[in-house]
N, C-alpha and C positions, 0 to 999 in steps of 0.2 A: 191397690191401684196398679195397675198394667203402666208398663215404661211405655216411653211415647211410639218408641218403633213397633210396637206389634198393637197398637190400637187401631180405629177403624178410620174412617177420612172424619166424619163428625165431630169423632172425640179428639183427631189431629187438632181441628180447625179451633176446638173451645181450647184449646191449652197456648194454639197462639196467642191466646187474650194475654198474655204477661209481654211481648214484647211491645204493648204501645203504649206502653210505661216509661220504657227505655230513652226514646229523644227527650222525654221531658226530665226524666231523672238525670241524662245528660249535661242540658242548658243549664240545669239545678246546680249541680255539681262542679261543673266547667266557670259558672261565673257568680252563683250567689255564695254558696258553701263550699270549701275544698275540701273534699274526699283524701284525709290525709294517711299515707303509713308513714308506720314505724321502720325505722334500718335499723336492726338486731346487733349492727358492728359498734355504730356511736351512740347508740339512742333517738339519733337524730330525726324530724319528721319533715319529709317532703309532700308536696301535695301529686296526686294521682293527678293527670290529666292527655286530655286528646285522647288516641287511639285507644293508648293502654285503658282508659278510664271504661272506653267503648266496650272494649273487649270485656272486659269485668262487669259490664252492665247486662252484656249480651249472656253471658255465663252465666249469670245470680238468675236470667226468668229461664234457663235452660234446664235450670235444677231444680227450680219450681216447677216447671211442667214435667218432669222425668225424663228428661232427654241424659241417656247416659249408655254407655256401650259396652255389652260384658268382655270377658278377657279373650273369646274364641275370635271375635270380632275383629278385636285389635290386632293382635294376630295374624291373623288374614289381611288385614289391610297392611299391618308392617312386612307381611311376605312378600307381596303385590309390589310395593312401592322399592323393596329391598332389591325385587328382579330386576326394576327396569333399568 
């Protein structure tokens, strides 16, 4: 399967099908079940929530769909951003 950036508009449009999962796994998570980590220091577990929670939902259909950017890529964009 081809990463999402060098696919066509069609095959764009079906791989956005994982992001309208996202508000609902949010509400999910945000108020019935708490999406808990682990802190590696105490053991200790806090619950994931808000933004951070957001952002970790938005990533998980990201990498289901192949949205990911090889090292040339990066690269270039860190040179770009390095200049300005």
């Amino acid at each position: 399967m081809k990463r999402y950036q060098n696919c066509n508009r069609l095959v764009k449009m079906w791989r956005h099908r994982h992001y309208i999962s996202v508000p609902f796994k949010w509400l999910y998570h945000q108020y019935l079940k708490q999406f808990l980590i682990y802190n590696d220091d105490d053991g200790s577990r806090e619950p994931l929530q808000g933004k951070l929670l957001w952002t970790t939902l938005i990533s998980s259909a990201q990498i289901k769909m192949k949205w990911y950017y090889t090292m040339e890529e990066v690269l270039e964009r860190y040179k770009i951003k390095k200049q300005k």
